[in-house]
Kinemage of the C-alpha trace (Angstrom):
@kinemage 1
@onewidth
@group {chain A} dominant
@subgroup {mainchain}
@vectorlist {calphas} color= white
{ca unk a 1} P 83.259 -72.634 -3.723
{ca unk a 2} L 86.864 -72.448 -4.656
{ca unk a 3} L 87.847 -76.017 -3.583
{ca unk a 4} L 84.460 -77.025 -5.936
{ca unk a 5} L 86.295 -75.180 -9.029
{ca unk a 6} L 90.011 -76.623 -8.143
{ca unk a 7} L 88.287 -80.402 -7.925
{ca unk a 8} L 86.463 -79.708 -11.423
{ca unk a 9} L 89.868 -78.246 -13.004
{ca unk a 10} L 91.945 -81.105 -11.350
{ca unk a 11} L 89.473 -84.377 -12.358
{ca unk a 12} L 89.623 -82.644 -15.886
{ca unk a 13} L 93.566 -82.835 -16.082
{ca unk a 14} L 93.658 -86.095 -14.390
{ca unk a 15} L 91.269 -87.753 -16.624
{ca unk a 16} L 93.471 -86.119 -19.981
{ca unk a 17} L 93.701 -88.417 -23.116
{ca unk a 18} L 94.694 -88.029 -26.211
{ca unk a 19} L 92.746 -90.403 -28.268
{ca unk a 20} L 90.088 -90.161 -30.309
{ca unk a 21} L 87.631 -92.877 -28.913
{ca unk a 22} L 87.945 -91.665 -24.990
{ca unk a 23} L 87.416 -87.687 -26.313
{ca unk a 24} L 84.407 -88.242 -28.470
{ca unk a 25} L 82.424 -91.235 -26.105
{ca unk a 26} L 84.940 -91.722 -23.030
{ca unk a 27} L 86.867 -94.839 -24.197
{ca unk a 28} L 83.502 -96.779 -23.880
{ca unk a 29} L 84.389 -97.403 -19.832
{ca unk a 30} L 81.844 -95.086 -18.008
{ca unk a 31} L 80.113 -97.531 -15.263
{ca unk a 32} L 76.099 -96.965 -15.488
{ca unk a 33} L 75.936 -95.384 -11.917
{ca unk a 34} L 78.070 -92.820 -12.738
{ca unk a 35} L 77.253 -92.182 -15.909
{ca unk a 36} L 73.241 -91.655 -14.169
{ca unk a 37} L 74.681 -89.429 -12.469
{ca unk a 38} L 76.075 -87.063 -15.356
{ca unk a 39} L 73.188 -87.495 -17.074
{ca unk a 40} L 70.904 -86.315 -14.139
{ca unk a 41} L 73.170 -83.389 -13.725
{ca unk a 42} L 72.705 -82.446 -17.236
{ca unk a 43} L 68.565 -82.998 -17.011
{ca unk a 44} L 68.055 -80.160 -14.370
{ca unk a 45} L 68.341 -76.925 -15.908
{ca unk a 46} L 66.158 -76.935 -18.951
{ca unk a 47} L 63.625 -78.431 -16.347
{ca unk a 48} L 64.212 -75.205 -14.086
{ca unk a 49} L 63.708 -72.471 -16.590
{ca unk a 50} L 59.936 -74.643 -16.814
{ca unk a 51} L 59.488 -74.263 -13.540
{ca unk a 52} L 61.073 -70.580 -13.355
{ca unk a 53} L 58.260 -69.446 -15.966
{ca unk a 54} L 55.357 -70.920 -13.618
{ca unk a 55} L 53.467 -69.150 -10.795
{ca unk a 56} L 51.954 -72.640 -9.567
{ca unk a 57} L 52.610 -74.319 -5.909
{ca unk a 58} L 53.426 -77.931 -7.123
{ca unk a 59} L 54.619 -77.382 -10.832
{ca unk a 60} L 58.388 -78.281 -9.435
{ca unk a 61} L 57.049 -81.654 -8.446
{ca unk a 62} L 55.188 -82.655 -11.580
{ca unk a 63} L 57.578 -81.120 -14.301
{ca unk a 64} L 60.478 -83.003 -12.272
{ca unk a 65} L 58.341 -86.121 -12.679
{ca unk a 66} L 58.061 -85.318 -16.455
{ca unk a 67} L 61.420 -85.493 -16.709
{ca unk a 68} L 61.726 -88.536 -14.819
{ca unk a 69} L 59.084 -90.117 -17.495
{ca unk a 70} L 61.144 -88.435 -20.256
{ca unk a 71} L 64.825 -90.631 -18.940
{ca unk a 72} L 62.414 -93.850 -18.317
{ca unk a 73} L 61.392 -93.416 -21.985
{ca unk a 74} L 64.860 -93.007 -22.905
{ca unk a 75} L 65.642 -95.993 -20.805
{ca unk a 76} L 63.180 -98.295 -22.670
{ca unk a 77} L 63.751 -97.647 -26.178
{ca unk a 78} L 66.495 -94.696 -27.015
{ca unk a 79} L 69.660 -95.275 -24.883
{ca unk a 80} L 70.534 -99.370 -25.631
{ca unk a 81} L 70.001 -98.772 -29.066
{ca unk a 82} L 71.576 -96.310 -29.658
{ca unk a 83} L 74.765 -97.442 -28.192
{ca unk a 84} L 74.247 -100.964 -29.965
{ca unk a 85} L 74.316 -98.455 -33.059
{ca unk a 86} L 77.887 -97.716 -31.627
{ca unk a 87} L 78.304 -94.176 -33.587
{ca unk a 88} L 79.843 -90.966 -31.755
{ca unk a 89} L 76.882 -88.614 -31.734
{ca unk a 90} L 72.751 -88.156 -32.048
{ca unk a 91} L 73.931 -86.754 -36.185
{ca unk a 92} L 75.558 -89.274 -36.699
{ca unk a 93} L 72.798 -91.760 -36.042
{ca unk a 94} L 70.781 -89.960 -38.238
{ca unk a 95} L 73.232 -90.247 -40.800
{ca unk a 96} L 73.655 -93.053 -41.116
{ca unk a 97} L 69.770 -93.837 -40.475
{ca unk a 98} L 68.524 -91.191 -43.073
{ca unk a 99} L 71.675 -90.470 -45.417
{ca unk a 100} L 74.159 -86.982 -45.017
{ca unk a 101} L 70.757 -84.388 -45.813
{ca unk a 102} L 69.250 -86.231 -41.961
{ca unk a 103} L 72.628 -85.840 -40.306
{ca unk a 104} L 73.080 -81.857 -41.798
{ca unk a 105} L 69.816 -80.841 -40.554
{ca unk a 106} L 70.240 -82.983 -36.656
{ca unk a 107} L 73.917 -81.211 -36.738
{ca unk a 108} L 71.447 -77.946 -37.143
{ca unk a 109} L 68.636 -78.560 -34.815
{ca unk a 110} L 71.490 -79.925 -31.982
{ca unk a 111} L 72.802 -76.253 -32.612
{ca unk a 112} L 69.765 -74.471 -32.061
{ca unk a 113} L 68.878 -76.357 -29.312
{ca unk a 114} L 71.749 -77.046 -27.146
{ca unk a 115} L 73.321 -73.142 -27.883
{ca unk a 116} L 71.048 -70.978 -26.392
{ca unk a 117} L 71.209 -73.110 -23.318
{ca unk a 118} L 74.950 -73.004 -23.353
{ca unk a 119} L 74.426 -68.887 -23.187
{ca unk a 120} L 71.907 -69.043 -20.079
{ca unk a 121} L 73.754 -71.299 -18.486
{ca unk a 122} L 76.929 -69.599 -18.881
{ca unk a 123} L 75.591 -66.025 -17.676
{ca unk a 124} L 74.250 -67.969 -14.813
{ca unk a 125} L 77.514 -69.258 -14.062
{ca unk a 126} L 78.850 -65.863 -14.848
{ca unk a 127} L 76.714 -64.199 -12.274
{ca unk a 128} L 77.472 -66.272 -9.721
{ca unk a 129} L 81.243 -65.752 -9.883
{ca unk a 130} L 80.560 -61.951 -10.645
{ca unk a 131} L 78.706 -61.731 -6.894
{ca unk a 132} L 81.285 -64.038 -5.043
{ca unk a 133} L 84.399 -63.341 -6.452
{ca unk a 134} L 84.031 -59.521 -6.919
{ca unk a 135} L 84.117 -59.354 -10.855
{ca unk a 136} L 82.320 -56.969 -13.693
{ca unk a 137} L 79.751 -58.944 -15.651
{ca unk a 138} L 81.720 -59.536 -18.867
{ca unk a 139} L 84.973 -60.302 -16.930
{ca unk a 140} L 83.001 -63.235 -15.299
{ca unk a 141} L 81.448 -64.267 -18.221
{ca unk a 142} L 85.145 -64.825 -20.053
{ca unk a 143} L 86.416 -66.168 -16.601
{ca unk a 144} L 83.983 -69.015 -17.121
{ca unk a 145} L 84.228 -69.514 -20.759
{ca unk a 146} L 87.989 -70.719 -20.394
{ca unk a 147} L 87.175 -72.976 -16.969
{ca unk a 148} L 84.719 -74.496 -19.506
{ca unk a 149} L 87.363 -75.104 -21.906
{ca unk a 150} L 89.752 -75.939 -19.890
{ca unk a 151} L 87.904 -78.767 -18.199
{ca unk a 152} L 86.966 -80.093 -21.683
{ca unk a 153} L 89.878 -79.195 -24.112
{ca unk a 154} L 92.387 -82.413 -23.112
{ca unk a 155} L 90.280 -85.093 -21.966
{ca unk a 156} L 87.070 -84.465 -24.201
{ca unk a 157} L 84.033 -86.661 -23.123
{ca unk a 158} L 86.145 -88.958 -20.672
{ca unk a 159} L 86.842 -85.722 -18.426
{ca unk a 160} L 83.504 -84.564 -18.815
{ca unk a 161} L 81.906 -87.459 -17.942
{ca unk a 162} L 84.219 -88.314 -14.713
{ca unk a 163} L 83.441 -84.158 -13.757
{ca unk a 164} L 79.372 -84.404 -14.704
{ca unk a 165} L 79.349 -87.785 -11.828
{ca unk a 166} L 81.007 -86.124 -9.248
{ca unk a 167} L 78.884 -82.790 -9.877
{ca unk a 168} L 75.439 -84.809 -9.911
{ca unk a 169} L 76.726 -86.500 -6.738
{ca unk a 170} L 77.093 -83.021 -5.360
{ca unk a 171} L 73.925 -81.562 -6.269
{ca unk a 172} L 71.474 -84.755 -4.615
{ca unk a 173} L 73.557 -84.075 -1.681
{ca unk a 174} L 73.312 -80.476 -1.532
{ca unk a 175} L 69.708 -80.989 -2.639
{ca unk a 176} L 68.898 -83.184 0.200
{ca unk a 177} L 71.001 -81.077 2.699
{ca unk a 178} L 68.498 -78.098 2.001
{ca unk a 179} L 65.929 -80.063 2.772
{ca unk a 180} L 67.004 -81.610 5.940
{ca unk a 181} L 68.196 -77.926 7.044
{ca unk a 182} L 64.325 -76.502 5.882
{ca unk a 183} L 62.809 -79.312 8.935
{ca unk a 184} L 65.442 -79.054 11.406
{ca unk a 185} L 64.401 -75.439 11.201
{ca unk a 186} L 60.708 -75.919 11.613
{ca unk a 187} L 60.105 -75.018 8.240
{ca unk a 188} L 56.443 -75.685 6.625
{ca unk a 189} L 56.681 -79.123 4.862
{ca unk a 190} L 54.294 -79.738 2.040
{ca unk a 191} L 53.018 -83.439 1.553
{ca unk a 192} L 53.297 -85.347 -1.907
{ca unk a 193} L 49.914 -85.591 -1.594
{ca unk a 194} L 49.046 -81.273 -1.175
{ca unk a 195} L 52.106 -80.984 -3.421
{ca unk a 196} L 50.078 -82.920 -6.573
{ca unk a 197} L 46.454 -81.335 -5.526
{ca unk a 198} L 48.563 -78.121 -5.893
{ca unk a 199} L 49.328 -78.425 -9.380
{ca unk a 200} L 47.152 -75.717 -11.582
{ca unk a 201} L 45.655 -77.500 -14.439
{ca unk a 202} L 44.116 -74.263 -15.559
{ca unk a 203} L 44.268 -74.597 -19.404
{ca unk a 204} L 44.597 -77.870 -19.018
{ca unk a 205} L 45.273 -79.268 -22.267
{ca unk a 206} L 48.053 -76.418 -22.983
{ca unk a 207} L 49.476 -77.658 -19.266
{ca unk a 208} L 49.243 -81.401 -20.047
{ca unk a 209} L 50.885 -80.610 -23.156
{ca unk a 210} L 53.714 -78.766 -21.714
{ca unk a 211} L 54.250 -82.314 -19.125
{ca unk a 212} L 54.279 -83.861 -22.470
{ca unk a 213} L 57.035 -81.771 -24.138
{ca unk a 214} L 58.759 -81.802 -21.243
{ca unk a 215} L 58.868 -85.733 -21.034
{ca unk a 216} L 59.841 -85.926 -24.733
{ca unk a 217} L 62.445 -83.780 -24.654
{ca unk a 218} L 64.445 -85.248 -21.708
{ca unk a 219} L 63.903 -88.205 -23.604
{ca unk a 220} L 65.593 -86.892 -26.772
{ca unk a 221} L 67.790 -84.216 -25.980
{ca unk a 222} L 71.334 -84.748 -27.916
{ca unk a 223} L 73.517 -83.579 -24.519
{ca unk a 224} L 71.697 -86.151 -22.856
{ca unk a 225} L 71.057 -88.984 -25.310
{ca unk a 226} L 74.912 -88.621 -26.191
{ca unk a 227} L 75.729 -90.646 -22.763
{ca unk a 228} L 74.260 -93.665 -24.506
{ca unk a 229} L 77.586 -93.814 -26.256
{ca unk a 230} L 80.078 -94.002 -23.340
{ca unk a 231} L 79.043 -97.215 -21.825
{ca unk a 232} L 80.842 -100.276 -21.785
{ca unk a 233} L 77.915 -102.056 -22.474
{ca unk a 234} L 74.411 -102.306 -24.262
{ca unk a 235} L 72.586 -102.881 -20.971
{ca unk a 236} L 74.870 -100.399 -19.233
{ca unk a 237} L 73.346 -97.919 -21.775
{ca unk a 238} L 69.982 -98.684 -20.014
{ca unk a 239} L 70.865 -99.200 -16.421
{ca unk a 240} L 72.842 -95.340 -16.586
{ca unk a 241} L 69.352 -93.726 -17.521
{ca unk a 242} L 67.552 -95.671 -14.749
{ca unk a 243} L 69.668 -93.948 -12.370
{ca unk a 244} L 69.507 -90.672 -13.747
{ca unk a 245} L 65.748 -91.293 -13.346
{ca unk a 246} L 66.122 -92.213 -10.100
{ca unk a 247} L 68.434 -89.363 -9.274
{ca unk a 248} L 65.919 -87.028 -10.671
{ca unk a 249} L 62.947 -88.635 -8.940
{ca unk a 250} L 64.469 -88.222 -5.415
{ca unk a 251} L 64.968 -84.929 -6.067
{ca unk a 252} L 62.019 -83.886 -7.549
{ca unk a 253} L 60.688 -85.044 -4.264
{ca unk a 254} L 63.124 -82.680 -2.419
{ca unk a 255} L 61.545 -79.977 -4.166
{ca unk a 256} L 58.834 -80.771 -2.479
{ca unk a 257} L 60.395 -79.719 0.969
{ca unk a 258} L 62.173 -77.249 -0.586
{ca unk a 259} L 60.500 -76.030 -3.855
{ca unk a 260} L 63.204 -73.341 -4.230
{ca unk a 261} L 66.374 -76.160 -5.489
{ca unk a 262} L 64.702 -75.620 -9.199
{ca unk a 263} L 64.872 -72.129 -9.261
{ca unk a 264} L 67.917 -71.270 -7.597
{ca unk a 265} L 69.654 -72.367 -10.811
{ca unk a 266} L 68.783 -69.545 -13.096
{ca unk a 267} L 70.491 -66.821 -13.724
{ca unk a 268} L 68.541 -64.428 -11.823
{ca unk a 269} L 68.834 -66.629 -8.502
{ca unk a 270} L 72.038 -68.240 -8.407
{ca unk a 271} L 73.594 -64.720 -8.071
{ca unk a 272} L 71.505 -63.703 -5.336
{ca unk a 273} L 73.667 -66.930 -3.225
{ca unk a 274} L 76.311 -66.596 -0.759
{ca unk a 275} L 76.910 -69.893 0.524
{ca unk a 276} L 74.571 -72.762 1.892
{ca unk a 277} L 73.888 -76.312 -0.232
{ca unk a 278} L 71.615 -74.091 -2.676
{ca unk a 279} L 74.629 -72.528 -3.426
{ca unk a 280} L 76.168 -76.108 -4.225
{ca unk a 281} L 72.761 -77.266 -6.230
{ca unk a 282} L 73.193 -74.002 -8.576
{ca unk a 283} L 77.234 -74.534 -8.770
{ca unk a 284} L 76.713 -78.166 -9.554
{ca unk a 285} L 73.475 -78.309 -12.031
{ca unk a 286} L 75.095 -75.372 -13.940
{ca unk a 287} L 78.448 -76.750 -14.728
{ca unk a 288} L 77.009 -79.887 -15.086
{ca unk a 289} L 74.790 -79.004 -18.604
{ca unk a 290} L 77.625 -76.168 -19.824
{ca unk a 291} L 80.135 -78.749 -20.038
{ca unk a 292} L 78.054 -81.090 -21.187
{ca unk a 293} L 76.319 -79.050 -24.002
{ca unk a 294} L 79.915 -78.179 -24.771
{ca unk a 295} L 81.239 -81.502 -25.730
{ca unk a 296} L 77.750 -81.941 -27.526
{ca unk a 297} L 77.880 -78.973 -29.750
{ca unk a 298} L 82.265 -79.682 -30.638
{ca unk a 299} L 81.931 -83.159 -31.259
{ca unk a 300} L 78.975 -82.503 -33.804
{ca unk a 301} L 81.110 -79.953 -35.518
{ca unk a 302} L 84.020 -81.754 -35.046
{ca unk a 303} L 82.697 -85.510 -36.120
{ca unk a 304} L 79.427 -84.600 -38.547
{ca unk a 305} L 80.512 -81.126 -39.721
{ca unk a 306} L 84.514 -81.475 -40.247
{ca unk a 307} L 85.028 -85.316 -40.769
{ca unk a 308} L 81.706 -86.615 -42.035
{ca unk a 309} L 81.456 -83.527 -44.877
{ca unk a 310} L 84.609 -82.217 -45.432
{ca unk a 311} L 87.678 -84.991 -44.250
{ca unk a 312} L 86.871 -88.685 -43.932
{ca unk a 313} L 90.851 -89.622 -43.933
{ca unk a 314} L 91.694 -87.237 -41.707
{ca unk a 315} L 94.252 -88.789 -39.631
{ca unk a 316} L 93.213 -89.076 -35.498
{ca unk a 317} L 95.531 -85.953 -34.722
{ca unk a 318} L 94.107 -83.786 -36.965
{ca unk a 319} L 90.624 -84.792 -35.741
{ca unk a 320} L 91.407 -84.257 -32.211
{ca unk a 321} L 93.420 -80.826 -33.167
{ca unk a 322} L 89.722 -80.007 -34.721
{ca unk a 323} L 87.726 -81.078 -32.010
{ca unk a 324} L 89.246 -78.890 -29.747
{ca unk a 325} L 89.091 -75.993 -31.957
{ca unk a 326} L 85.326 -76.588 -32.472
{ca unk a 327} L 85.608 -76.107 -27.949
{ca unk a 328} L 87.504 -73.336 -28.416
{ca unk a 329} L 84.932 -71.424 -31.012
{ca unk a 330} L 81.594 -73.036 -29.534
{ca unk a 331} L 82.855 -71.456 -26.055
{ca unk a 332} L 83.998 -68.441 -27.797
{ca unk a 333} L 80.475 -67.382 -29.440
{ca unk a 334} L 78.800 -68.416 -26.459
{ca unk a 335} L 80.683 -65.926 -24.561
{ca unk a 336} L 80.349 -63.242 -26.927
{ca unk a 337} L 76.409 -63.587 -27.078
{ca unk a 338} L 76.327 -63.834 -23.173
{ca unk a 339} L 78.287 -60.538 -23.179
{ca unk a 340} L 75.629 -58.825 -25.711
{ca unk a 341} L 73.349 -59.057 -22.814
{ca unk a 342} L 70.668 -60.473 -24.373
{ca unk a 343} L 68.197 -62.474 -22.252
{ca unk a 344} L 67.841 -66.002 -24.188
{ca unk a 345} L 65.781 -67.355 -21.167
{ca unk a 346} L 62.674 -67.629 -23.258
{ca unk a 347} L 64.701 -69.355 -26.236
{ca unk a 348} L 66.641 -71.781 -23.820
{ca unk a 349} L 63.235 -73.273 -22.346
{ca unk a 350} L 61.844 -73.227 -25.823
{ca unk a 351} L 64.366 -75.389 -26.740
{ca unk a 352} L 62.605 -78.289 -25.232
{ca unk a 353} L 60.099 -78.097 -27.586
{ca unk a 354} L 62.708 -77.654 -30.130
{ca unk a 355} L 64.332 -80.734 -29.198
{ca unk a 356} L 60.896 -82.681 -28.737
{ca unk a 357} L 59.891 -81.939 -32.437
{ca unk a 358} L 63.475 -82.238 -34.287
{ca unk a 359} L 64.493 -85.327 -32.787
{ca unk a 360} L 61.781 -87.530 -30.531
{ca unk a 361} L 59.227 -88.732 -33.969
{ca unk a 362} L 62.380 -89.309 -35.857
{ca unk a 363} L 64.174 -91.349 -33.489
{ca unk a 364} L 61.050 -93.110 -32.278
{ca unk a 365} L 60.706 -94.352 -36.072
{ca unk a 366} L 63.943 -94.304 -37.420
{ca unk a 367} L 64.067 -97.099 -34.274
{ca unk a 368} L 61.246 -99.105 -33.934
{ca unk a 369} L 59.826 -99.463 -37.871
{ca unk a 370} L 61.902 -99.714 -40.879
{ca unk a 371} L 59.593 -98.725 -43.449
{ca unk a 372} L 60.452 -95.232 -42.195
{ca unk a 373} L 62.279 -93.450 -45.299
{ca unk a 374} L 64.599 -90.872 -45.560
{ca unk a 375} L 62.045 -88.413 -47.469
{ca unk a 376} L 59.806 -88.789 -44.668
{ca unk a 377} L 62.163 -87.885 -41.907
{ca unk a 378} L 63.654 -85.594 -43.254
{ca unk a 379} L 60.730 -83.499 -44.241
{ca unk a 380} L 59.330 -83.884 -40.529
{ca unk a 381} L 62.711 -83.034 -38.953
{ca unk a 382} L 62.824 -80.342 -41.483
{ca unk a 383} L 58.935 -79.117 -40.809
{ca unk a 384} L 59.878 -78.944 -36.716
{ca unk a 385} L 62.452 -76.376 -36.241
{ca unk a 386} L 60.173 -73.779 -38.170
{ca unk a 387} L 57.137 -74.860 -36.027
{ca unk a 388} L 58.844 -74.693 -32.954
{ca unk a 389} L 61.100 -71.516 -33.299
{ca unk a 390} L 57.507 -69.796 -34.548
{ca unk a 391} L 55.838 -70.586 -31.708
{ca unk a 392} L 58.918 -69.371 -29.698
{ca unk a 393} L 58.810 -65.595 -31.440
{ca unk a 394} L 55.090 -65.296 -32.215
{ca unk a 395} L 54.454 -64.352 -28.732
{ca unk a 396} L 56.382 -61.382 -29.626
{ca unk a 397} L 54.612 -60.286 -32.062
{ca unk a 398} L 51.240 -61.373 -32.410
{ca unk a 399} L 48.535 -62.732 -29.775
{ca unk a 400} L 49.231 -66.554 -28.382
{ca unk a 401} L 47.364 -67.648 -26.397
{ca unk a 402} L 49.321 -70.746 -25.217
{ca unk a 403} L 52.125 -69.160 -24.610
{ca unk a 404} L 50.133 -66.665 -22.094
{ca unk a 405} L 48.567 -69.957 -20.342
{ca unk a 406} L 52.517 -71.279 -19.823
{ca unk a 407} L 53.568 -68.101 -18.300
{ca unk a 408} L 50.440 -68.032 -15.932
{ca unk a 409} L 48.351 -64.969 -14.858
């Protein structure tokens, strides 16, 4: 565990930069294979807390597969576009797509999406160094909140990206490891086949429709779409999410085997570990997303808040100093809600459909047909957070249906 944290903290100092290009999109030079990799790493989580909130033998397989339709979909008709577009972040697409009112309100639905799952996965982190290293809740929580800042603060999307490889390597390893330690023990090994048949399609449509949102939102989620920018290439753009799909396939079908790799990634697992590859799989898919929902949320701020709004001649040391303020705070107030003790579980996988509504229509659109406008986008991209963050609270305080279907009996 501690030789895991000293390789994160050292490829983030070696892979330090100080210029603009390589901290908001990695110079550019990210080869596709390893830039899958991040990308898978960063996929996992939000697909978890899914599968945490279902009661269902086989729901790890299919949502996993969801996800893998979500990256193909990406594959096909996001990820070389957007980096023939060339811009620094989902906003800024959607700037310059829709005008500055598109850009504010992306800038605002990236927030609300990508936040909450900073918090989760930072008090999931924050457990898991709380139960091996002997700390008090909020001490771990801070602990974390500066590794997070240090791995991200002098080397910006170039160290992140070089980290998120190696981390995705060592969760598919760890992954598979599990599973070749659950046979070699004798352990009972479900088929693809019982695996599928297993899947509850009770309330089917509001299942169905959950595989849906689930597809669209790995397809569309600004922490992951952002890795079409770092790419040498337009095809490499493509070729990166084909891996991550494969990545994600291979161990989807792990789960399979060993059905417990999804879940042992939330919060309430992760700090139940003491060692094993599980313990590697949570270590790996949680620093994986923080750090890169991290650079997500700062370079937002930093590029469409700060020098978009506010400072379009600010000179490239005064953006950077920026940027790495933006780490600083974004860190900071995820920390501080973490420490509140609030349980954002609910909000963190409702931020799937958050991200499904604000961003996949728009981008689908603002793509593939130009007679889309910038009243009309903006008015849907507008109408979705609302939709989405009421169906996220009603449950709360009125009858839902659905939302009693997704958590199962």
């Amino acid at each position: 565990m501690l030789f895991a944290l000293a390789a994160v903290v050292a490829i983030a100092v070696s892979f330090a930069s100080g210029r603009l290009s390589q901290f908001y999109v990695a110079g550019r030079e990210i080869a596709p294979a390893a830039n899958g990799a991040g990308i898978f790493a960063s996929i996992v989580l939000p697909i978890a807390l899914i599968v945490g909130l279902q009661a269902e033998a086989g729901d790890a397989l299919i949502f996993g597969l969801a996800g893998v339709l979500g990256l193909l979909l990406s594959a096909a008709i996001f990820a070389p576009y957007l980096r023939s577009f060339g811009g620094y972040s989902l906003p800024d697409f959607f700037g310059e797509r829709y005008g500055e009112a598109a850009r504010v309100i992306a800038l605002l639905s990236l927030i609300l999406c990508s936040l909450p799952l900073l918090v989760v996965v930072l008090s999931s982190l924050a457990a898991l160094a709380a139960a091996l290293f002997d700390l008090t809740p909020a001490s771990a929580i801070w602990m974390v909140a500066a590794l997070l800042v240090v791995c991200a603060l002098f080397g910006g999307m170039r160290a992140v990206s070089f980290n998120q490889a190696a981390l995705g390597i060592l969760l598919l390893v760890a992954a598979l490891v599990a599973v070749a330690a659950v046979k070699w023990q004798g352990g009972g090994v479900q088929n693809f086949g019982a695996a599928v048949s297993a899947f509850s399609f009770r309330d089917g449509a509001d299942r169905i429709g959950l595989i849906v949102t689930i597809a669209a939102a790995a397809a569309c989620f600004p922490h992951v779409l952002m890795h079409s920018f770092v790419t040498p290439t337009i095809r490499g753009a493509r070729v990166s999410f084909l891996w991550a799909a494969l990545f994600l396939a291979l161990l989807s079908l792990a789960a399979v085997t060993a059905p417990e790799i999804f879940k042992t990634v939330l919060p309430g697992e992760s700090s139940t570990l003491k060692g094993g590859p599980l313990l590697f799989c949570a270590l790996a898919a949680n620093l994986a997303i923080a750090l890169s929902l991290l650079i997500a949320v700062a370079n937002s701020l930093g590029h469409d808040f700060y020098f978009k709004s506010f400072d379009r001649t600010a000179t490239q040391s005064r953006q950077l100093a920026v940027l790495r303020l933006m780490l600083v705070l974004a860190a900071g107030v995820a920390a501080l809600i973490a420490s509140s003790g609030r349980d954002l579980s609910d909000w963190a996988a409702g931020s799937l459909s958050l991200a499904a509504a604000a961003f996949f229509p728009a981008l689908v659109l603002g793509l593939w047909w130009r007679r889309t406008n910038q009243a009309g986008a903006i008015a849907g991209m507008a109408a979705a957070a609302p939709l989405a963050l009421f169906y996220l609270f009603a449950p709360h305080y009125f009858p839902v249906r659905l939302h009693a279907a997704m958590r199962g009996p």
